[in-house]
PyMOL Python script that loads the backbone (N, CA, C, O; Angstrom):
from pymol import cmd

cmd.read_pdbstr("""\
ATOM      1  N   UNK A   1       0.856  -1.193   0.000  1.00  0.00           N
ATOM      2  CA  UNK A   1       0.000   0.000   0.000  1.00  0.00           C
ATOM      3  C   UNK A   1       0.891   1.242   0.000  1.00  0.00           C
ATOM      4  O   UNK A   1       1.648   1.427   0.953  1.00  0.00           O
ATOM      5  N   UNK A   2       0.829   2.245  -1.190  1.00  0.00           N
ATOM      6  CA  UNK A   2       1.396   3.164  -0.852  1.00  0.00           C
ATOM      7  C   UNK A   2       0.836   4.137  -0.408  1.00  0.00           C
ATOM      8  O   UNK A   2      -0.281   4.408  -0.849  1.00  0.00           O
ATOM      9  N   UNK A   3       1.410   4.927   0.558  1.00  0.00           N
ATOM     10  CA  UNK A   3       0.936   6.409   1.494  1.00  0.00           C
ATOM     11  C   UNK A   3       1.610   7.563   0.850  1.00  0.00           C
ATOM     12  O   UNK A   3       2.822   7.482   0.652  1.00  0.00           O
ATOM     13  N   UNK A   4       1.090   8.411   0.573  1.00  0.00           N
ATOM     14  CA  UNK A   4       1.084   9.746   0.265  1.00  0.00           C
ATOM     15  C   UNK A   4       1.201  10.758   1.226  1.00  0.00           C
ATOM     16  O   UNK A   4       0.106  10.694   1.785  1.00  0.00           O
ATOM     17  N   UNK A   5       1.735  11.513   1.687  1.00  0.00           N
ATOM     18  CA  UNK A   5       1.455  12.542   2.588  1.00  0.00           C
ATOM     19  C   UNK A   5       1.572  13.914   2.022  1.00  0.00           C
ATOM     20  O   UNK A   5       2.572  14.485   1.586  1.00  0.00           O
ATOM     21  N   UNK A   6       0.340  14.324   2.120  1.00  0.00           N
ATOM     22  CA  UNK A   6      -0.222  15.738   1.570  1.00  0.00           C
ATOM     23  C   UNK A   6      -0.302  16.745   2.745  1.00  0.00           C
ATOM     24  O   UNK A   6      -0.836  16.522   3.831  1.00  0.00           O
ATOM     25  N   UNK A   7       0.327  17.916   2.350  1.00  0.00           N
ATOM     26  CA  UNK A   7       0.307  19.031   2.881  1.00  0.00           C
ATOM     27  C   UNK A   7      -1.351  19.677   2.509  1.00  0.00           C
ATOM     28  O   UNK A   7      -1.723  19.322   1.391  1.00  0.00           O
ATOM     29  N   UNK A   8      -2.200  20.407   3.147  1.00  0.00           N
ATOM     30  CA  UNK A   8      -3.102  21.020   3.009  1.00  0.00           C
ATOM     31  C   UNK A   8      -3.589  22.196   3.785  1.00  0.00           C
ATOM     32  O   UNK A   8      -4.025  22.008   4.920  1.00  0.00           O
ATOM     33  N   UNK A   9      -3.560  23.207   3.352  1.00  0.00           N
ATOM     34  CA  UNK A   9      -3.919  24.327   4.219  1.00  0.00           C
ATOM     35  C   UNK A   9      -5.437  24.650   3.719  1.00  0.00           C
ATOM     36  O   UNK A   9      -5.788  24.752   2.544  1.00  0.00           O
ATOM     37  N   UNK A  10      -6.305  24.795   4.943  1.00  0.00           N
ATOM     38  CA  UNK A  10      -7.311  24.892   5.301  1.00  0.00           C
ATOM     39  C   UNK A  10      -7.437  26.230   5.497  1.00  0.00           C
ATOM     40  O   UNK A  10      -6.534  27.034   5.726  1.00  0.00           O
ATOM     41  N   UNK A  11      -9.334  26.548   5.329  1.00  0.00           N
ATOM     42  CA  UNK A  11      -9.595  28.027   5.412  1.00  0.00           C
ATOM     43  C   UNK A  11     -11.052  28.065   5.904  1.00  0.00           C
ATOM     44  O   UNK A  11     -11.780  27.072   5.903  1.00  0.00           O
ATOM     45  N   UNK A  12     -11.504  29.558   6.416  1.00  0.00           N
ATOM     46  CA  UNK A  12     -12.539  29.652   7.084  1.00  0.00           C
ATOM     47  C   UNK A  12     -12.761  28.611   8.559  1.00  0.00           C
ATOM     48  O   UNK A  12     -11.863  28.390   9.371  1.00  0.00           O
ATOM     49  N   UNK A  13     -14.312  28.018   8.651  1.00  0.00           N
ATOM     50  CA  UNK A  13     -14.627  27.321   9.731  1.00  0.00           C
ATOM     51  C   UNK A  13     -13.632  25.967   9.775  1.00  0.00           C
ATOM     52  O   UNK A  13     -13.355  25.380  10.821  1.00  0.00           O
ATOM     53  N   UNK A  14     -13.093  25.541   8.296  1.00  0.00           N
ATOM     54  CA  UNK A  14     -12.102  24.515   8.530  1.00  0.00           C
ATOM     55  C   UNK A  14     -10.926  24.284   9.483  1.00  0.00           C
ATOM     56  O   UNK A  14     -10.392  23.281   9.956  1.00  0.00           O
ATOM     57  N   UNK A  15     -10.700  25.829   9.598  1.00  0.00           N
ATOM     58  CA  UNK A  15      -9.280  26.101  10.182  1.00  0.00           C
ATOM     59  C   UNK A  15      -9.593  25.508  11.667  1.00  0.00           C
ATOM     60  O   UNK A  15      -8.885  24.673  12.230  1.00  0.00           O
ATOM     61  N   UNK A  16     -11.073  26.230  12.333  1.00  0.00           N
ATOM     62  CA  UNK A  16     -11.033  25.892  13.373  1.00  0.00           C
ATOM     63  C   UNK A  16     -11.219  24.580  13.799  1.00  0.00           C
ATOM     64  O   UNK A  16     -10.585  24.054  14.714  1.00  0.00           O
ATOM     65  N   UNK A  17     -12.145  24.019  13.094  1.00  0.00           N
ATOM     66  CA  UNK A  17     -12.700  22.539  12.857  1.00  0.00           C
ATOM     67  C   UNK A  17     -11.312  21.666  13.274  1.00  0.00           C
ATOM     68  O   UNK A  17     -11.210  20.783  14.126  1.00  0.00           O
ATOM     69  N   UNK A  18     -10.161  22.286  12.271  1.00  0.00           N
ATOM     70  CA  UNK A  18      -9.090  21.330  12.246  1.00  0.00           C
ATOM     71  C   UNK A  18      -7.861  21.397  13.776  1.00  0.00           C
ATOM     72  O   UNK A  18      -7.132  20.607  14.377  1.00  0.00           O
ATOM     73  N   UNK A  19      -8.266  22.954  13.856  1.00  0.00           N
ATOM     74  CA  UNK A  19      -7.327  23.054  15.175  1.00  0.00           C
ATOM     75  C   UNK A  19      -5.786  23.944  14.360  1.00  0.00           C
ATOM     76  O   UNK A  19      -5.062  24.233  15.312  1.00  0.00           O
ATOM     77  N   UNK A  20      -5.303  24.290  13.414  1.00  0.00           N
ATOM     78  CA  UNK A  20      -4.661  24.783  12.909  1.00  0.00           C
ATOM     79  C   UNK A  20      -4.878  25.099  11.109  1.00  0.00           C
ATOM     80  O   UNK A  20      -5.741  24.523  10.446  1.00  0.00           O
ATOM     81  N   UNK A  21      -4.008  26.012  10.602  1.00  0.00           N
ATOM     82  CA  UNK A  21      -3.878  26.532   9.509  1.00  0.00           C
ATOM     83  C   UNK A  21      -3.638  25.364   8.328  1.00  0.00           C
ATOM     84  O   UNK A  21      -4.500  25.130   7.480  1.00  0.00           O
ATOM     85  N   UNK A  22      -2.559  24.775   8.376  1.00  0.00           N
ATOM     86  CA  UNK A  22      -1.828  23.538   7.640  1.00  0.00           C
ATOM     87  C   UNK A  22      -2.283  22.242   8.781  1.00  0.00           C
ATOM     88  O   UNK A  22      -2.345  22.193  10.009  1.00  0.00           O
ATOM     89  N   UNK A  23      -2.593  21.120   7.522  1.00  0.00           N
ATOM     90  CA  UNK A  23      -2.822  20.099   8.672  1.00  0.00           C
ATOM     91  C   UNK A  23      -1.722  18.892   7.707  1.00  0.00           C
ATOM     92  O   UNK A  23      -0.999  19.417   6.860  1.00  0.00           O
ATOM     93  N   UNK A  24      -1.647  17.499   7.854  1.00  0.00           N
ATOM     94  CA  UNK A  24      -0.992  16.928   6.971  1.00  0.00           C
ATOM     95  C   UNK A  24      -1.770  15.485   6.909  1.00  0.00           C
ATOM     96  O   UNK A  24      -2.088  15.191   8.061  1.00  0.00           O
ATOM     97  N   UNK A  25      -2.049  14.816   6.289  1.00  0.00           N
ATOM     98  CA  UNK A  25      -3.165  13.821   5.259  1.00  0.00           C
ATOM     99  C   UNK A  25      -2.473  12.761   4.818  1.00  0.00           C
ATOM    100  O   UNK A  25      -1.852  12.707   3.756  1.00  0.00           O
ATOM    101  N   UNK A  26      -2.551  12.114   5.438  1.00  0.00           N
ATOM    102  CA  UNK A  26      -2.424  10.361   5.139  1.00  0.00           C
ATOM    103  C   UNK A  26      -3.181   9.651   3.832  1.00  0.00           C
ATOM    104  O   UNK A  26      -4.144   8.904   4.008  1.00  0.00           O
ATOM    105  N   UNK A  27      -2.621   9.975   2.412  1.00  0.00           N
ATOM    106  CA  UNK A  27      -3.497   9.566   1.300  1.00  0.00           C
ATOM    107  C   UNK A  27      -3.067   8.036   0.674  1.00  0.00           C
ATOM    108  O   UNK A  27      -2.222   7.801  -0.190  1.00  0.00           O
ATOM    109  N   UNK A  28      -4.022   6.990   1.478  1.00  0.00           N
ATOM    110  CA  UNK A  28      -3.743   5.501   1.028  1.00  0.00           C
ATOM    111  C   UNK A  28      -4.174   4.537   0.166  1.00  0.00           C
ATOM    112  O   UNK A  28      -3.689   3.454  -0.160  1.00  0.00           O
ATOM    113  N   UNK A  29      -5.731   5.441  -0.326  1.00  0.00           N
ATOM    114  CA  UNK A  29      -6.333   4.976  -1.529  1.00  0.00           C
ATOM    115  C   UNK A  29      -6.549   5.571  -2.690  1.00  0.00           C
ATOM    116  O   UNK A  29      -7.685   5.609  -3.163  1.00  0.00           O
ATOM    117  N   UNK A  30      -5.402   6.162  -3.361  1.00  0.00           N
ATOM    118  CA  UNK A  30      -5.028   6.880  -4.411  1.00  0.00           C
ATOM    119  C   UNK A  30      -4.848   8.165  -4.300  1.00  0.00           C
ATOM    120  O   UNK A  30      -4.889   8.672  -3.179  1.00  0.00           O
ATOM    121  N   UNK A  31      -4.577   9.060  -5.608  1.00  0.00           N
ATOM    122  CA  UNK A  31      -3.940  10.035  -5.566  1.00  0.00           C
ATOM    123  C   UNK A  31      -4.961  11.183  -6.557  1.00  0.00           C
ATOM    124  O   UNK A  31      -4.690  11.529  -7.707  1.00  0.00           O
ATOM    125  N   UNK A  32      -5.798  11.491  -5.996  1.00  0.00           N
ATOM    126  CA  UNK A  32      -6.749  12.381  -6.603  1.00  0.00           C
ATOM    127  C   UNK A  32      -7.158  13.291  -5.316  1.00  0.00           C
ATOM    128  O   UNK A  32      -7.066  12.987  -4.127  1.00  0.00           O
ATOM    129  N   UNK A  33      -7.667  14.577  -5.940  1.00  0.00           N
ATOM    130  CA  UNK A  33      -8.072  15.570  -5.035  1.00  0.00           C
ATOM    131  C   UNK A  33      -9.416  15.036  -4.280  1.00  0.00           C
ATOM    132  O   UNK A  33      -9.684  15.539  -3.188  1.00  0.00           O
ATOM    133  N   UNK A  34     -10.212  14.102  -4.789  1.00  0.00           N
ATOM    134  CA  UNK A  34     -11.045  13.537  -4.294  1.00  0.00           C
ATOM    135  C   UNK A  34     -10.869  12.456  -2.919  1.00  0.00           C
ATOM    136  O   UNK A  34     -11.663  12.314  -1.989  1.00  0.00           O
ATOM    137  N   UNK A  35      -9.859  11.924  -3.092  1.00  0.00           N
ATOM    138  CA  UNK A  35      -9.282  10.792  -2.154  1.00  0.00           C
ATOM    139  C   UNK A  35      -8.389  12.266  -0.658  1.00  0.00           C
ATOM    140  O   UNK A  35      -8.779  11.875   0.442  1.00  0.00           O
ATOM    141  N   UNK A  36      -7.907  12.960  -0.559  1.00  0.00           N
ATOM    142  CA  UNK A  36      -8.057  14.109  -0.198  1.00  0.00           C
ATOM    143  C   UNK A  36      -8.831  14.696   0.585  1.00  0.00           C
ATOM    144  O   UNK A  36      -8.555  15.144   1.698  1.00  0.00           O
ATOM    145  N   UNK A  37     -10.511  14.730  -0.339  1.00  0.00           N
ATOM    146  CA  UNK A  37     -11.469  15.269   0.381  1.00  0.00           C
ATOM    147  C   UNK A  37     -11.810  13.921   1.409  1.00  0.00           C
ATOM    148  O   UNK A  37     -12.034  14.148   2.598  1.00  0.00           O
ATOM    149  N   UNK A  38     -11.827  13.035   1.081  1.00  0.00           N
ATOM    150  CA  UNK A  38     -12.327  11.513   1.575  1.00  0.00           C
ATOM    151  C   UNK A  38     -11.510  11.356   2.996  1.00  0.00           C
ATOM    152  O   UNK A  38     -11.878  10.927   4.090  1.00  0.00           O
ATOM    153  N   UNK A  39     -10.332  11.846   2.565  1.00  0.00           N
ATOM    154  CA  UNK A  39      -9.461  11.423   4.073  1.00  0.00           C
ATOM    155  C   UNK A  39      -9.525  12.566   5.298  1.00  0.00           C
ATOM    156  O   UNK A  39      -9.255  12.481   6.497  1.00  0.00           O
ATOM    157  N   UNK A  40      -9.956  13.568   4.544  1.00  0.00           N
ATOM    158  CA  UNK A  40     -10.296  14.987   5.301  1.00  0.00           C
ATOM    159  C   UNK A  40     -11.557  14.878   5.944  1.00  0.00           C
ATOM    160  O   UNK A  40     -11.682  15.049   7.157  1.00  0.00           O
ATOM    161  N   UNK A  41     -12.455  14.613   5.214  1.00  0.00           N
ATOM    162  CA  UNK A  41     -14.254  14.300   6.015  1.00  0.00           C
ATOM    163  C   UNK A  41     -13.449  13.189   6.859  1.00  0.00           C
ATOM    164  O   UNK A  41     -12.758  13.672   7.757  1.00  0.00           O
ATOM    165  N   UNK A  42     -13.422  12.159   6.767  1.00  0.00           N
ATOM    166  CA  UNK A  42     -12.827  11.191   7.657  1.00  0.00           C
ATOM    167  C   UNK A  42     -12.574  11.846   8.866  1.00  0.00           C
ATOM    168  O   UNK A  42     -13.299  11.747   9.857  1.00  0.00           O
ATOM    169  N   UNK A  43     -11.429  12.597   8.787  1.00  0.00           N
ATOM    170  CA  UNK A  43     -10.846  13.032   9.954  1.00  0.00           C
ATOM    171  C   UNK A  43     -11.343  13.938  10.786  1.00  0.00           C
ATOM    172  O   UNK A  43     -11.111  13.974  11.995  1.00  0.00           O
ATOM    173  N   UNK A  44     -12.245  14.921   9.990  1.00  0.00           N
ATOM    174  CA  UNK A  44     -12.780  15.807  10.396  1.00  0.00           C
ATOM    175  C   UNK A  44     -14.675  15.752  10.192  1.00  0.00           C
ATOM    176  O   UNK A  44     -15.164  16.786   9.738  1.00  0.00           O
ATOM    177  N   UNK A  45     -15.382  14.907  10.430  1.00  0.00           N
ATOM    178  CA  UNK A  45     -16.548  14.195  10.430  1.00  0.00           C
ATOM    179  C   UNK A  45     -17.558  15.855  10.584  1.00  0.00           C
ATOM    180  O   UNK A  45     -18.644  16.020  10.028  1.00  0.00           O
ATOM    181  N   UNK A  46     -17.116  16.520  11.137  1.00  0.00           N
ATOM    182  CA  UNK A  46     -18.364  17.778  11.013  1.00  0.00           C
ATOM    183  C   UNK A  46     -18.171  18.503   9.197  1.00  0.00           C
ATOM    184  O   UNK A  46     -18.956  19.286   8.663  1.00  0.00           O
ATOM    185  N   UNK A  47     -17.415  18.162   8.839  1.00  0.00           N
ATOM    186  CA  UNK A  47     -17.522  18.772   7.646  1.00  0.00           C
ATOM    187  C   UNK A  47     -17.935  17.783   6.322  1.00  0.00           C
ATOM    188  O   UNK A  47     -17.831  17.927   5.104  1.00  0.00           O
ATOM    189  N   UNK A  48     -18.377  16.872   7.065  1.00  0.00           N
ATOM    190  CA  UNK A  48     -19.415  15.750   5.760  1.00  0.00           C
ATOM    191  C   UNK A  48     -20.512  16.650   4.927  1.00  0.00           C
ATOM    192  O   UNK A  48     -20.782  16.522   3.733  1.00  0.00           O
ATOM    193  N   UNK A  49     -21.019  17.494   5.759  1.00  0.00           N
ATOM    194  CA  UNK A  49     -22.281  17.626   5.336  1.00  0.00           C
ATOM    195  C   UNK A  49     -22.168  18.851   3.563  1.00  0.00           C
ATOM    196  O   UNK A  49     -22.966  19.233   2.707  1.00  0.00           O
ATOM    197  N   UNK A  50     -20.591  19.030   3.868  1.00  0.00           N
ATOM    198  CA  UNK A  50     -20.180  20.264   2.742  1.00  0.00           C
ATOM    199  C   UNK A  50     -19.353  19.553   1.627  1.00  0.00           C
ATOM    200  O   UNK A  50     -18.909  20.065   0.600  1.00  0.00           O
ATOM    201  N   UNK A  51     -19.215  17.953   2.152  1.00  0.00           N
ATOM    202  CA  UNK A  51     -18.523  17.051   1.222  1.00  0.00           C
ATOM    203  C   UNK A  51     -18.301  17.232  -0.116  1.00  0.00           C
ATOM    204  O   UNK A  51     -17.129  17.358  -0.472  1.00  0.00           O
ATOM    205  N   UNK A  52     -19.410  17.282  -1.154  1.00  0.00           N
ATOM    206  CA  UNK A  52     -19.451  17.565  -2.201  1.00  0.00           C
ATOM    207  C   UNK A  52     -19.526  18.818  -2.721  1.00  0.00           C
ATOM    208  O   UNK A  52     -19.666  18.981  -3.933  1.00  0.00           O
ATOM    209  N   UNK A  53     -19.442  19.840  -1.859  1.00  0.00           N
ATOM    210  CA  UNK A  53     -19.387  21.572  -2.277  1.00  0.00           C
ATOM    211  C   UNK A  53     -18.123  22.012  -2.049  1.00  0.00           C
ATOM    212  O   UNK A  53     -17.802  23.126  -2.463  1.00  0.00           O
ATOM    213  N   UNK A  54     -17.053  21.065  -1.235  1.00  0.00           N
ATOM    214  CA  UNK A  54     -15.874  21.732  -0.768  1.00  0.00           C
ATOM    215  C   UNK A  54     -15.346  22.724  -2.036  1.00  0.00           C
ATOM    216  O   UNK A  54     -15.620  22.584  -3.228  1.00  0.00           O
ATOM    217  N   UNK A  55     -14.583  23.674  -1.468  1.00  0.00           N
ATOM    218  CA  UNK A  55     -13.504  24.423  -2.887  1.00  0.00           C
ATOM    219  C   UNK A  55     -12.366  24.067  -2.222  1.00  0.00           C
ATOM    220  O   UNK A  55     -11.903  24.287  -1.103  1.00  0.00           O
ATOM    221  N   UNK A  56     -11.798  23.027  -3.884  1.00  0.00           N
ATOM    222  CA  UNK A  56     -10.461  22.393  -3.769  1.00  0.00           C
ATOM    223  C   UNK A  56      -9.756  23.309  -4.933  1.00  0.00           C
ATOM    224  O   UNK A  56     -10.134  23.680  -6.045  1.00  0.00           O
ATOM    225  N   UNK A  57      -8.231  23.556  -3.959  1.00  0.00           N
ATOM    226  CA  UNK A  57      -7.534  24.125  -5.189  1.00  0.00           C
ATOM    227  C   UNK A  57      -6.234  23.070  -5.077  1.00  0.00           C
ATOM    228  O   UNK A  57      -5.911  22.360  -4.124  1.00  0.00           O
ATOM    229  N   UNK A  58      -5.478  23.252  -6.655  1.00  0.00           N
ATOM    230  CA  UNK A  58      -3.967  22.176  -6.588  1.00  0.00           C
ATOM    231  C   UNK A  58      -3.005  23.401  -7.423  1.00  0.00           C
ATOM    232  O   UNK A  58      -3.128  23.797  -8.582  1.00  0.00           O
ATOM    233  N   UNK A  59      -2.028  23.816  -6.373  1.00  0.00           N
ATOM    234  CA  UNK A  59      -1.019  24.459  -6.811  1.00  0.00           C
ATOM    235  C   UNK A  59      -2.012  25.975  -6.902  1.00  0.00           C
ATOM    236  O   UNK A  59      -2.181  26.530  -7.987  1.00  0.00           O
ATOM    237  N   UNK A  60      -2.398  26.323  -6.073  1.00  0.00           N
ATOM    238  CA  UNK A  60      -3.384  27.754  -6.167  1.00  0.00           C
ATOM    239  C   UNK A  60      -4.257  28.144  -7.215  1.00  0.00           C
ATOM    240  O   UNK A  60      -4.650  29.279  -7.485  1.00  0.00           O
ATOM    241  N   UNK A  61      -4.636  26.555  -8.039  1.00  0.00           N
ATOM    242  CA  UNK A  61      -5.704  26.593  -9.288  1.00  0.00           C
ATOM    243  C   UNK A  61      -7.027  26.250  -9.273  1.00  0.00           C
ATOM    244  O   UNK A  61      -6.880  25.195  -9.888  1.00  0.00           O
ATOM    245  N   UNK A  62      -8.102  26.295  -9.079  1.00  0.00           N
ATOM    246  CA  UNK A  62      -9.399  25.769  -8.733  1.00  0.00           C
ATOM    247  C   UNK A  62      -9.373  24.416  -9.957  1.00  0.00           C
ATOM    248  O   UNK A  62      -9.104  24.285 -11.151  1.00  0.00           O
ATOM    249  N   UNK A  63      -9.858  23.520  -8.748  1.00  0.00           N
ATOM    250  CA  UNK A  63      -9.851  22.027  -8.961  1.00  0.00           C
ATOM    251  C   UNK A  63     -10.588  21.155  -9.192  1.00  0.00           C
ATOM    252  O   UNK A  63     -11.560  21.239  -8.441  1.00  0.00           O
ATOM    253  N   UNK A  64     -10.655  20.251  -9.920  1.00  0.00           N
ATOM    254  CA  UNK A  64     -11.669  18.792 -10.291  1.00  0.00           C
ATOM    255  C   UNK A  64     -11.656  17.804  -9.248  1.00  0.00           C
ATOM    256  O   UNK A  64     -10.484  17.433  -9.188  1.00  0.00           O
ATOM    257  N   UNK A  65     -12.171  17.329  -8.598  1.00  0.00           N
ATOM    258  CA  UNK A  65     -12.161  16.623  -7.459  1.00  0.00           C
ATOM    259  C   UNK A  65     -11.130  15.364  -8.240  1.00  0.00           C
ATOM    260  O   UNK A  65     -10.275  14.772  -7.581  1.00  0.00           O
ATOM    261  N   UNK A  66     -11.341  15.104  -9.579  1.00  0.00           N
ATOM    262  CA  UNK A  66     -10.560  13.989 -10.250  1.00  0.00           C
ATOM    263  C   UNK A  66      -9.193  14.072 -10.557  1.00  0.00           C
ATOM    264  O   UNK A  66      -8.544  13.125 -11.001  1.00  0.00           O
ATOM    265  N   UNK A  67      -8.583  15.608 -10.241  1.00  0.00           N
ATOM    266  CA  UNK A  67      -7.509  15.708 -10.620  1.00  0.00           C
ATOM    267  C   UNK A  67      -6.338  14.822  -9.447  1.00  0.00           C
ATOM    268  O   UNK A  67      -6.333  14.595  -8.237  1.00  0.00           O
ATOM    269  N   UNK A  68      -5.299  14.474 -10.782  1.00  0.00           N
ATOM    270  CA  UNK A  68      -4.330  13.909  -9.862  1.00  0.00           C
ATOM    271  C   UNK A  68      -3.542  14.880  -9.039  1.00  0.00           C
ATOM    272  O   UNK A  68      -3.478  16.080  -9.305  1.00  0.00           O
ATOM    273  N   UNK A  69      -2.715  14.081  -7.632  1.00  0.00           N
ATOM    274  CA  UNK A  69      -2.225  14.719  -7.289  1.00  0.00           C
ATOM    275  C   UNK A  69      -0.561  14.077  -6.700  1.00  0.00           C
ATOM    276  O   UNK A  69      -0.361  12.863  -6.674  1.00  0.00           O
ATOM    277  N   UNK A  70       0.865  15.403  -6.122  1.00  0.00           N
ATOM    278  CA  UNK A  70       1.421  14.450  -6.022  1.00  0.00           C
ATOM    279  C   UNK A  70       2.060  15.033  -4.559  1.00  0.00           C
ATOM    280  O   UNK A  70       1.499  15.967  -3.984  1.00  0.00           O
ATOM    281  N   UNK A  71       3.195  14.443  -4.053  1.00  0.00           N
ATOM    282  CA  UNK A  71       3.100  15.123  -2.603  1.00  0.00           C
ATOM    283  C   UNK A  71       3.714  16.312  -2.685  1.00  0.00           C
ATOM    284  O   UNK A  71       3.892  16.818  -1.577  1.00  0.00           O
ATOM    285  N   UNK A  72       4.190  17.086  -3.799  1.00  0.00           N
ATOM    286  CA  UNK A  72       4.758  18.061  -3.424  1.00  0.00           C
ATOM    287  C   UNK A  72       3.548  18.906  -4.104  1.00  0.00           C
ATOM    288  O   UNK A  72       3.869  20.084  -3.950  1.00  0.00           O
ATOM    289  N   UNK A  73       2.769  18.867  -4.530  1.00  0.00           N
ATOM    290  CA  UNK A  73       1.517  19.869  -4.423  1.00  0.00           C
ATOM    291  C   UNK A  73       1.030  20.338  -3.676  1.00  0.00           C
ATOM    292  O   UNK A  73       0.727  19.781  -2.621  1.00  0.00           O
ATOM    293  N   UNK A  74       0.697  21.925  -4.051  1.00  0.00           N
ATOM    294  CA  UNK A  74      -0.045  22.860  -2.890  1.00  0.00           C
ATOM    295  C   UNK A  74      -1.392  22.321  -3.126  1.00  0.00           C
ATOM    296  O   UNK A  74      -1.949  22.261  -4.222  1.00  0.00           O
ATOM    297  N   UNK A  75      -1.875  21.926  -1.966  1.00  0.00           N
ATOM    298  CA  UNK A  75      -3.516  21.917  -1.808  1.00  0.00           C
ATOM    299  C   UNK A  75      -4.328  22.438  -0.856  1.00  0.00           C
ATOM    300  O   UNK A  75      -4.104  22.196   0.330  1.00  0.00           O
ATOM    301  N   UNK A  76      -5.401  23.240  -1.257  1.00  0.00           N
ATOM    302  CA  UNK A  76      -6.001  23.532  -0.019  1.00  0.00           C
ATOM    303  C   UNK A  76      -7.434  23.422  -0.089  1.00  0.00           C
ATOM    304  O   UNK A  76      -7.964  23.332  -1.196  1.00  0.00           O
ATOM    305  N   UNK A  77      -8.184  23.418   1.055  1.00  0.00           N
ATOM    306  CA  UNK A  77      -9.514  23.330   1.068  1.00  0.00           C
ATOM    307  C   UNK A  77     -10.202  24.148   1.776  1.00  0.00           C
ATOM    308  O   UNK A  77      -9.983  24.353   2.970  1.00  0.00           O
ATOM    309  N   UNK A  78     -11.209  24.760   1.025  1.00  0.00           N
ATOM    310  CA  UNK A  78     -12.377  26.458   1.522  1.00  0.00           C
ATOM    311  C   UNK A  78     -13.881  25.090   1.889  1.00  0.00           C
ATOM    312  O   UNK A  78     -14.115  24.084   1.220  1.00  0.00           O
ATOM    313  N   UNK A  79     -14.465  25.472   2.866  1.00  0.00           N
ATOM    314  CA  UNK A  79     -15.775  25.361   2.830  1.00  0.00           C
ATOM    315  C   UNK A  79     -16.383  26.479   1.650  1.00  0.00           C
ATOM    316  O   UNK A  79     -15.936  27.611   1.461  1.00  0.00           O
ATOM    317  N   UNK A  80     -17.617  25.777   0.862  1.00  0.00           N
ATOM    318  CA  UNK A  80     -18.420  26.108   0.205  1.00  0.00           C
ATOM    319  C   UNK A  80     -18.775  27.514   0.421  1.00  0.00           C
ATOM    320  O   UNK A  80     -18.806  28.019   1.543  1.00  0.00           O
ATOM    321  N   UNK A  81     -19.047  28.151  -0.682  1.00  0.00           N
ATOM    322  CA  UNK A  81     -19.377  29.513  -0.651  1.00  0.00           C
ATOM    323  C   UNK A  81     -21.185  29.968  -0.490  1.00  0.00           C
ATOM    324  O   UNK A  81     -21.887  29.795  -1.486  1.00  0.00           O
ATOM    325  N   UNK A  82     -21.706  30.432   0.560  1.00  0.00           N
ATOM    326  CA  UNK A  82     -23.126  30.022   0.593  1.00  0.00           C
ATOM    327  C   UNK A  82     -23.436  31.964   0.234  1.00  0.00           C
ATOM    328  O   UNK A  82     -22.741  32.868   0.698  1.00  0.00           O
ATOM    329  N   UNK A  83     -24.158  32.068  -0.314  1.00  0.00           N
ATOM    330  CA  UNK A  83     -24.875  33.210  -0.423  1.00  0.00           C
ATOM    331  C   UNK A  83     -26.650  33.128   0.358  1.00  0.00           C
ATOM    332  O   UNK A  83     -27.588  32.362   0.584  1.00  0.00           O
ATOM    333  N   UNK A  84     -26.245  34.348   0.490  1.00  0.00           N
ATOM    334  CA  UNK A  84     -27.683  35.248   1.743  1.00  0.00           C
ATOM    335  C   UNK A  84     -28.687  35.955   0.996  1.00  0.00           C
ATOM    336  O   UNK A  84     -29.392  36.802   1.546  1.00  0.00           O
ATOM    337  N   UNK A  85     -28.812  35.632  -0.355  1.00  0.00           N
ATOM    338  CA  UNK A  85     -29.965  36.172  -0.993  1.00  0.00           C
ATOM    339  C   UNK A  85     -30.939  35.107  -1.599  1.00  0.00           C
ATOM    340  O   UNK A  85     -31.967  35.466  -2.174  1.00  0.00           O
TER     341      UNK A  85
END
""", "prot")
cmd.dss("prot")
cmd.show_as("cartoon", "prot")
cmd.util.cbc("prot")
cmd.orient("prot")
């Protein structure tokens, strides 16, 4: 089994959710921004409910949940953008 370890800096309610700015991600079932979000809800179980709205970026580019990834990529993750109108 290979492990990946991804750097990810987190933003908004994530930050607090997570307890810091940068957290680091144990990626053991492949290498997509999706597998990523998977190990992140995992870890962080209050943020399931934004699962599929997260904003993923790779290398400061807005992202495909399918895109590959490798460990020296910047990644980070925004909770969903909700509008008040």
């Amino acid at each position: 089994m290979n492990i990946v370890k991804i750097n990810v800096t987190v933003y908004g309610r994530y930050k607090n959710i997570a307890g810091n700015q940068t957290i680091q991600l144990d990626i053991t079932d492949g290498n997509t921004l999706r597998d990523v979000i998977d190990v992140f809800v995992k870890q962080y179980p209050m943020t399931k409910k934004d699962k599929s709205r997260m904003i993923v970026t790779k290398n400061k580019m807005y992202s495909s949940y399918d895109t590959m990834i490798t460990e020296e990529d910047e990644v980070s993750i925004a909770p969903p953008v909700v509008s008040g109108g």
